[in-house]
N, CA, C and O atoms as a CHARMM CRD file, in Angstrom:
* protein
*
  236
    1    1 UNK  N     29.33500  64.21300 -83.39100 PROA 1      0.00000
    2    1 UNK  CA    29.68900  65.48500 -83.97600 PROA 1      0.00000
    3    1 UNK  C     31.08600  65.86200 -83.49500 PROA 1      0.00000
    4    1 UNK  O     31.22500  65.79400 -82.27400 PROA 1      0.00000
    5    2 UNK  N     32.39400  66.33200 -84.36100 PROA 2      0.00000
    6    2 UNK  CA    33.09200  66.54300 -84.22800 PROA 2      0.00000
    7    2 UNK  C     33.48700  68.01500 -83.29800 PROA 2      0.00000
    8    2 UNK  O     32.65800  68.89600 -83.52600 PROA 2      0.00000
    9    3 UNK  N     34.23500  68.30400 -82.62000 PROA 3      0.00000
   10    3 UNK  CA    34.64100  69.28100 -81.61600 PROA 3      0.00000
   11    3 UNK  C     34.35000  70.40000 -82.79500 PROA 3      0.00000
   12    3 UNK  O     33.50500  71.24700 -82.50400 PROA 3      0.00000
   13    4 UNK  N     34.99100  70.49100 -84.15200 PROA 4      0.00000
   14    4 UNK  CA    34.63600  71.50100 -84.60900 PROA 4      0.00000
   15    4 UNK  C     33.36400  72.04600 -85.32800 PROA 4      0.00000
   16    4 UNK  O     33.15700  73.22500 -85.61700 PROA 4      0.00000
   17    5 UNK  N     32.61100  71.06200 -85.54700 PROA 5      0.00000
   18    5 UNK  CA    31.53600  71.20500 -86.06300 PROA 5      0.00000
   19    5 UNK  C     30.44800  71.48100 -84.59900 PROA 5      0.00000
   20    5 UNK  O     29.35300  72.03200 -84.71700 PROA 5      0.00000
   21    6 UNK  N     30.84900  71.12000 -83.62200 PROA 6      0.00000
   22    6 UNK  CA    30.41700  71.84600 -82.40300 PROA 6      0.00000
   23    6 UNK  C     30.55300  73.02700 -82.53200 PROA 6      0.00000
   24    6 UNK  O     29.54400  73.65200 -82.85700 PROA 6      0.00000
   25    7 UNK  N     31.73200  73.72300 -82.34800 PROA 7      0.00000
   26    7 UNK  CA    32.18700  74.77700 -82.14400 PROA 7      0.00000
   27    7 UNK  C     31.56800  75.85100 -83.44600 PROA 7      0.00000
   28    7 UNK  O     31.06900  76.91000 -83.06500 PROA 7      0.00000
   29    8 UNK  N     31.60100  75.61200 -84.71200 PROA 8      0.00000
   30    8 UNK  CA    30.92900  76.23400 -85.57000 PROA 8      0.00000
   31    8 UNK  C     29.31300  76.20400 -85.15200 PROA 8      0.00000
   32    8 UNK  O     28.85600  77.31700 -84.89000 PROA 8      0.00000
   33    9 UNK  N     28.68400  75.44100 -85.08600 PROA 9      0.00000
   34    9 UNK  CA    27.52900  75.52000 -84.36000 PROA 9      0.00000
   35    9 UNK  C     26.91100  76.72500 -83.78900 PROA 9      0.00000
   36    9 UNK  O     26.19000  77.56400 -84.32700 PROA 9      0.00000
   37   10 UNK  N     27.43700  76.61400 -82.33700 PROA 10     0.00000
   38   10 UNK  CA    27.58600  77.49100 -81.10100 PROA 10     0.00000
   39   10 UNK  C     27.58000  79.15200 -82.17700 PROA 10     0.00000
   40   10 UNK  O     26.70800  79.92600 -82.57200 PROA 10     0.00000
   41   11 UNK  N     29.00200  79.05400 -82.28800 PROA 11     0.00000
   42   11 UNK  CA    29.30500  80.40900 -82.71200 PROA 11     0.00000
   43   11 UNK  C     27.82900  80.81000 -84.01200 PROA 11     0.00000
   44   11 UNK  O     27.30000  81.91700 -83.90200 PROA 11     0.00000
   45   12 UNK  N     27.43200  80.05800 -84.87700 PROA 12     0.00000
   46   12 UNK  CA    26.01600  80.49900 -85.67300 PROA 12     0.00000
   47   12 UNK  C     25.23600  80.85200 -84.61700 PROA 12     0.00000
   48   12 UNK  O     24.83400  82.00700 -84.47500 PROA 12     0.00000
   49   13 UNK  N     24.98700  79.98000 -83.87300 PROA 13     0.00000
   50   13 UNK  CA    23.11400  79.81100 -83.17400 PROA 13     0.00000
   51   13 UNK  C     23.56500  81.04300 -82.12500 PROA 13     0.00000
   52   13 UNK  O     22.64800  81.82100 -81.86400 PROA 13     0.00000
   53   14 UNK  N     24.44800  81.23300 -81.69200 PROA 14     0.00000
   54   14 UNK  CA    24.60100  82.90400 -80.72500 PROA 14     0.00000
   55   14 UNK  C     24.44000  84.33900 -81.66200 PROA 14     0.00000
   56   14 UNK  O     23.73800  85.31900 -81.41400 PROA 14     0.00000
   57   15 UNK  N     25.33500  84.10300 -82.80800 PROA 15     0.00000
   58   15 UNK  CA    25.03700  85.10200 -83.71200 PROA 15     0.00000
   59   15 UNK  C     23.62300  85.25700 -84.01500 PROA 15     0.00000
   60   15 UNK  O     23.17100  86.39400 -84.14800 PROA 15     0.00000
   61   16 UNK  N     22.75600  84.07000 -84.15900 PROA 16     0.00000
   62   16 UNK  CA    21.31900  84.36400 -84.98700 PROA 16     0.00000
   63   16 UNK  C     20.73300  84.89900 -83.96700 PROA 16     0.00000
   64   16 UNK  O     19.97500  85.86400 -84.06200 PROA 16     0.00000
   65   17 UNK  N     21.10000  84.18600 -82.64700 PROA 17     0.00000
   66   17 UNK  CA    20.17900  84.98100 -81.45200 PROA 17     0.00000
   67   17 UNK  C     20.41800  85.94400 -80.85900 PROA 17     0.00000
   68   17 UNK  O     19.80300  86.24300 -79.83600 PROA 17     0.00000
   69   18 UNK  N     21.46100  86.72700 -81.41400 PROA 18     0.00000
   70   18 UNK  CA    21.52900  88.06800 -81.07500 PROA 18     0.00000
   71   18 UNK  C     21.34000  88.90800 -81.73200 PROA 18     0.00000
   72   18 UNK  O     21.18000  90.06100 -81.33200 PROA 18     0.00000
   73   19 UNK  N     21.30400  88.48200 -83.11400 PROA 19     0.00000
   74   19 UNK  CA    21.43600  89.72800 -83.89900 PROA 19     0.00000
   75   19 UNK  C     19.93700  89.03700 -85.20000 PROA 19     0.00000
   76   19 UNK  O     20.15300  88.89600 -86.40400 PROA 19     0.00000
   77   20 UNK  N     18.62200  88.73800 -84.56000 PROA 20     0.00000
   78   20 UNK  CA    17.70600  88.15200 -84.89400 PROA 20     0.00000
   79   20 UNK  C     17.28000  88.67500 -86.36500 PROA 20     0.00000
   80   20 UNK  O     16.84000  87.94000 -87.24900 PROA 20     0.00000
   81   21 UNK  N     17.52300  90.33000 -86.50000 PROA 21     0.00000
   82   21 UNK  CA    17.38700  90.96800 -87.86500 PROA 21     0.00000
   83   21 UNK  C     18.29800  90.54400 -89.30200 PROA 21     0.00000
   84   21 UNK  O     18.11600  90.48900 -90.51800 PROA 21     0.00000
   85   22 UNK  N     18.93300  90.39600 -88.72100 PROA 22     0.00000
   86   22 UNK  CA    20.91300  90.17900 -89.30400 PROA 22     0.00000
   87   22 UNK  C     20.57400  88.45700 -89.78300 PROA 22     0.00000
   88   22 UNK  O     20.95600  87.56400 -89.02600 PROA 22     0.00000
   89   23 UNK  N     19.99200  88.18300 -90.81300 PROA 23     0.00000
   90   23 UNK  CA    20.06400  86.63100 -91.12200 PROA 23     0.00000
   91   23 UNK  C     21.45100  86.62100 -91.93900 PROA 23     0.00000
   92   23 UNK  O     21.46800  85.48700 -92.41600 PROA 23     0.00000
   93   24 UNK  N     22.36600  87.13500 -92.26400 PROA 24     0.00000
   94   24 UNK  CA    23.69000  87.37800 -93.43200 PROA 24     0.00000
   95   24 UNK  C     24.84500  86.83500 -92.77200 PROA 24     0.00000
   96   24 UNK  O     25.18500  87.33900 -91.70200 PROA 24     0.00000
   97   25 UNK  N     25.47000  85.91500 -93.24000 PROA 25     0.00000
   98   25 UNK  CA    26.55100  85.34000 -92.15300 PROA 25     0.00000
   99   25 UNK  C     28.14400  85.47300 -93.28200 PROA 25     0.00000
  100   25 UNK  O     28.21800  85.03000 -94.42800 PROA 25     0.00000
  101   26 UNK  N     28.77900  85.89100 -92.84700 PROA 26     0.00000
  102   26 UNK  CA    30.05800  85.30600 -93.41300 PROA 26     0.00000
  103   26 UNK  C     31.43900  84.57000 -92.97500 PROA 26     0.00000
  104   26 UNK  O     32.33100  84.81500 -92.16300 PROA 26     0.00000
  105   27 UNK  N     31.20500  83.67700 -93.79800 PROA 27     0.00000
  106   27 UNK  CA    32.32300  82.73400 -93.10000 PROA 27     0.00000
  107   27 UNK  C     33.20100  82.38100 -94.16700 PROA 27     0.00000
  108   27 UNK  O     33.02700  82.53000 -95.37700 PROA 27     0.00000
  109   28 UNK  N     34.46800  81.74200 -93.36200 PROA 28     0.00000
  110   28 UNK  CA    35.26800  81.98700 -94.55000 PROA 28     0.00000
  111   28 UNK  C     36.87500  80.74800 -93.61200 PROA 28     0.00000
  112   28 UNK  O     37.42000  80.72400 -92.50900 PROA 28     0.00000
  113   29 UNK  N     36.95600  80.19900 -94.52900 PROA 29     0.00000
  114   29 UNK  CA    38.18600  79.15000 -93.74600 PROA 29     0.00000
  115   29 UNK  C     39.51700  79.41000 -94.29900 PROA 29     0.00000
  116   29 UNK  O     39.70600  79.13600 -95.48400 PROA 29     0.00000
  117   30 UNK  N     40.28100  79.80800 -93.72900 PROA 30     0.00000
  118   30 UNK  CA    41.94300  79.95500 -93.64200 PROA 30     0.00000
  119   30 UNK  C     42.11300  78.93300 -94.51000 PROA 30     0.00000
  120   30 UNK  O     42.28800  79.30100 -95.67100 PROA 30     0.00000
  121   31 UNK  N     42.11900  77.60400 -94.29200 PROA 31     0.00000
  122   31 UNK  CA    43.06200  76.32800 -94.82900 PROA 31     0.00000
  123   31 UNK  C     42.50800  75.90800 -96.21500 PROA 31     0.00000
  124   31 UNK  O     42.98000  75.00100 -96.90100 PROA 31     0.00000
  125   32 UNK  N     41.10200  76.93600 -96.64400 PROA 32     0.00000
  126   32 UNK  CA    40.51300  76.41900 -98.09900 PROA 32     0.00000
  127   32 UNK  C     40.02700  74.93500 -97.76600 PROA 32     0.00000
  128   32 UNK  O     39.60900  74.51300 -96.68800 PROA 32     0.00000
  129   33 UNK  N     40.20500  74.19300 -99.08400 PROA 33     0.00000
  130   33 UNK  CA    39.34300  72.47600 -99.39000 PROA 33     0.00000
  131   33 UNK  C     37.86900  72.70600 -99.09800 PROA 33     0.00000
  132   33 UNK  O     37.30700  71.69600 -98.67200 PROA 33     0.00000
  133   34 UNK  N     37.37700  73.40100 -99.17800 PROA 34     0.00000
  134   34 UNK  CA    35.69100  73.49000 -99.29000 PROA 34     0.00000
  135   34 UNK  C     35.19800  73.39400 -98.22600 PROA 34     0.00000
  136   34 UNK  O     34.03100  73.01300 -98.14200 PROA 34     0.00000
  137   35 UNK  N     36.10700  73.78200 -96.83800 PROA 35     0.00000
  138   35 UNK  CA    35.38600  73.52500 -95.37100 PROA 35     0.00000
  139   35 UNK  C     34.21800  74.78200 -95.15000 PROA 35     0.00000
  140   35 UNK  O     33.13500  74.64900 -94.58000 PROA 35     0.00000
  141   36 UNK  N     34.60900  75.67600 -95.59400 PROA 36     0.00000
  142   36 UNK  CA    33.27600  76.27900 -95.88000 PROA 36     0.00000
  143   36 UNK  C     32.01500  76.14400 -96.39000 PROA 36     0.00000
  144   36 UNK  O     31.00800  76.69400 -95.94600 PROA 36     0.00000
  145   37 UNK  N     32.08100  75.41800 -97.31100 PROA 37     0.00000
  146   37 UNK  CA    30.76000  75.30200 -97.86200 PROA 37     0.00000
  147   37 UNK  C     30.69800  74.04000 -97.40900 PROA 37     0.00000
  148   37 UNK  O     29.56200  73.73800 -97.77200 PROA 37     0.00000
  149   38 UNK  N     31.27500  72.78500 -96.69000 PROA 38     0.00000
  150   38 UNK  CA    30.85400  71.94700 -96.08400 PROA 38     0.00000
  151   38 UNK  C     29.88700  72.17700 -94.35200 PROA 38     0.00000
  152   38 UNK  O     29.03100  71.52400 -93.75600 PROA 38     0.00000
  153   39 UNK  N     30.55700  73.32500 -94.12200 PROA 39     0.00000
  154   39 UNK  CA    30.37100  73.51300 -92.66500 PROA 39     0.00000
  155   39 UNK  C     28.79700  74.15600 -92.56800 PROA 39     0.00000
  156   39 UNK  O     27.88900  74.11000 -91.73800 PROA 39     0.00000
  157   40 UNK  N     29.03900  74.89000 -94.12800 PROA 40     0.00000
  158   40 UNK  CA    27.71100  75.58200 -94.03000 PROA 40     0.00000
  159   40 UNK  C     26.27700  74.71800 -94.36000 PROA 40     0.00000
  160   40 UNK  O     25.12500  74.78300 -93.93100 PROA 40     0.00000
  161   41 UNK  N     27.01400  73.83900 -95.39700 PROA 41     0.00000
  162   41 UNK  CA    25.51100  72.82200 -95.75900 PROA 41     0.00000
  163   41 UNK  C     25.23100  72.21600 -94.35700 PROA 41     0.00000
  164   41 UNK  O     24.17900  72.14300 -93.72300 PROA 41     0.00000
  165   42 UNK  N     26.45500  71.81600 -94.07200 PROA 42     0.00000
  166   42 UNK  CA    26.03700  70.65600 -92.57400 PROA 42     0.00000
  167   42 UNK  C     25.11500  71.34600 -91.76800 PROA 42     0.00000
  168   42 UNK  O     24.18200  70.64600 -91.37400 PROA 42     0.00000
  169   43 UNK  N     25.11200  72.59200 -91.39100 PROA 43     0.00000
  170   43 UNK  CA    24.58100  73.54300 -90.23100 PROA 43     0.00000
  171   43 UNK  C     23.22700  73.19800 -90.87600 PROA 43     0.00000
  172   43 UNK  O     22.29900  72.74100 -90.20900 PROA 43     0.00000
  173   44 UNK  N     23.12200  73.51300 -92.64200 PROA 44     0.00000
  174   44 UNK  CA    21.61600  73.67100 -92.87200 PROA 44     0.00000
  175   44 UNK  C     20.80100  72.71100 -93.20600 PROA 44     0.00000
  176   44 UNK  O     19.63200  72.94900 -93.50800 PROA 44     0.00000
  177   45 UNK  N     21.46300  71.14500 -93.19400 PROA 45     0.00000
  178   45 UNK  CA    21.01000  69.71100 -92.92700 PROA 45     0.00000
  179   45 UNK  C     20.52700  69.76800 -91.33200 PROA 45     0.00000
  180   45 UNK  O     19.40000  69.83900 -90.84100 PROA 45     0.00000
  181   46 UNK  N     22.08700  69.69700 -90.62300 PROA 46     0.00000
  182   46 UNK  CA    21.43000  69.01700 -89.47900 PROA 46     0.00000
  183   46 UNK  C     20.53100  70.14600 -88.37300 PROA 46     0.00000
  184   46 UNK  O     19.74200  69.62300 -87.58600 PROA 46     0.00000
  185   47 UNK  N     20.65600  71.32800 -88.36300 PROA 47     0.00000
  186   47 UNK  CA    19.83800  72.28700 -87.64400 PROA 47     0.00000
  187   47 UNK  C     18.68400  73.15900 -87.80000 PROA 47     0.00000
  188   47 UNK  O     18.02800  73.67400 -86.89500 PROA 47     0.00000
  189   48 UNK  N     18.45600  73.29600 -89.49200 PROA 48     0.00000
  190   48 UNK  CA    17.63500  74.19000 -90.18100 PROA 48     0.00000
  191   48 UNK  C     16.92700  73.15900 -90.85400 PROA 48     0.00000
  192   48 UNK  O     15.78300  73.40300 -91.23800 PROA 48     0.00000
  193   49 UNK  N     17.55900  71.77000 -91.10500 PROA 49     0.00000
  194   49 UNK  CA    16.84700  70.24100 -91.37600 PROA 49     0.00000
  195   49 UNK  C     15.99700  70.55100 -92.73100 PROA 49     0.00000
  196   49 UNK  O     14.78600  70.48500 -92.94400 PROA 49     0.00000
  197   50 UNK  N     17.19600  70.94800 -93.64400 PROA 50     0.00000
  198   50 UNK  CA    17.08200  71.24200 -95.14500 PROA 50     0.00000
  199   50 UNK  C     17.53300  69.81800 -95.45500 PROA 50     0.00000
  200   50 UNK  O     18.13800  69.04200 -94.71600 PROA 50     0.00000
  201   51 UNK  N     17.10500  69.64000 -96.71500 PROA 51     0.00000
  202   51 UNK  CA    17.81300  67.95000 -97.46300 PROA 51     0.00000
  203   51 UNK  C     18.70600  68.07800 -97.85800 PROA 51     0.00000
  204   51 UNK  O     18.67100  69.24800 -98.23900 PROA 51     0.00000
  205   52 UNK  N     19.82400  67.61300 -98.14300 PROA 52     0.00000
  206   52 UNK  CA    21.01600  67.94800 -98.67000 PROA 52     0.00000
  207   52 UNK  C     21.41800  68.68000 -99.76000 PROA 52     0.00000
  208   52 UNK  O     22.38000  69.43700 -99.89300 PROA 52     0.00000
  209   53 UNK  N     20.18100  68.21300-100.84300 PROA 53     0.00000
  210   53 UNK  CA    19.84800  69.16700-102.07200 PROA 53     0.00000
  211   53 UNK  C     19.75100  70.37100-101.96900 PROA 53     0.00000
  212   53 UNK  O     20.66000  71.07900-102.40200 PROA 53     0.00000
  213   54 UNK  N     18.67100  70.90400-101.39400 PROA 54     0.00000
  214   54 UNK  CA    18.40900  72.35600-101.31700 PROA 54     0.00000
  215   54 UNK  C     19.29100  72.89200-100.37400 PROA 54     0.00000
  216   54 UNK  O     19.13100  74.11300-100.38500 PROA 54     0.00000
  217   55 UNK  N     20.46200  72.44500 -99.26200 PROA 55     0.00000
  218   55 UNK  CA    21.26400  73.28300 -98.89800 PROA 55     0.00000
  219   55 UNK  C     22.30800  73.28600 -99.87600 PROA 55     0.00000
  220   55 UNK  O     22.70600  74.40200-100.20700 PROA 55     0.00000
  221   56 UNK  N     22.81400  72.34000-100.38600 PROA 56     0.00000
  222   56 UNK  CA    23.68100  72.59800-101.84800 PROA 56     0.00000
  223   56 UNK  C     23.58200  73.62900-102.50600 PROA 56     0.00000
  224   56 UNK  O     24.41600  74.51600-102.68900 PROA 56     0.00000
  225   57 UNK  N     22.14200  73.48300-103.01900 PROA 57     0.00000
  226   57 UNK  CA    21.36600  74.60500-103.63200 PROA 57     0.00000
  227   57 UNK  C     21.31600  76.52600-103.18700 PROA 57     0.00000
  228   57 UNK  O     21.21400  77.59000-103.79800 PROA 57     0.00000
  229   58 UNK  N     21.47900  75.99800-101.58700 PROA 58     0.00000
  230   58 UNK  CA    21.22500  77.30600-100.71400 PROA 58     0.00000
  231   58 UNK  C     19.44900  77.83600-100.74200 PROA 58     0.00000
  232   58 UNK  O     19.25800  79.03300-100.52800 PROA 58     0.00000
  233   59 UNK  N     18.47300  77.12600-100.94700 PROA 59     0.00000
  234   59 UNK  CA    17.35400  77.06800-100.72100 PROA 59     0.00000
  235   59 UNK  C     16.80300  77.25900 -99.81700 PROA 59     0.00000
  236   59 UNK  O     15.57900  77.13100 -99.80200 PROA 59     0.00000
């Protein structure tokens, strides 16, 4: 796993555990190319261990 996909990580899984009511996240990348919606499927493959489909989907 790359340093930043670490680092995005971290910063989710502290937010969810602090603010446990609050499931609503917004994120948003400076440099554009779809690192957003890459960063976000990845989180919900490899941690929430959705299939690639339904995080595409947002399922």
């Amino acid at each position: 796993m790359s340093q930043k996909s670490s680092s995005f990580y971290k910063e989710v899984d502290t937010f969810l555990s602090t603010e446990p009511e609050n499931k609503l996240i917004c994120v948003h990348c400076v440099h554009g190319v779809n690192r957003t919606g890459y960063y976000i499927c990845r989180y919900m493959i490899e941690k929430l261990k959705f299939t690639p489909e339904d995080a595409i989907k947002g399922k």
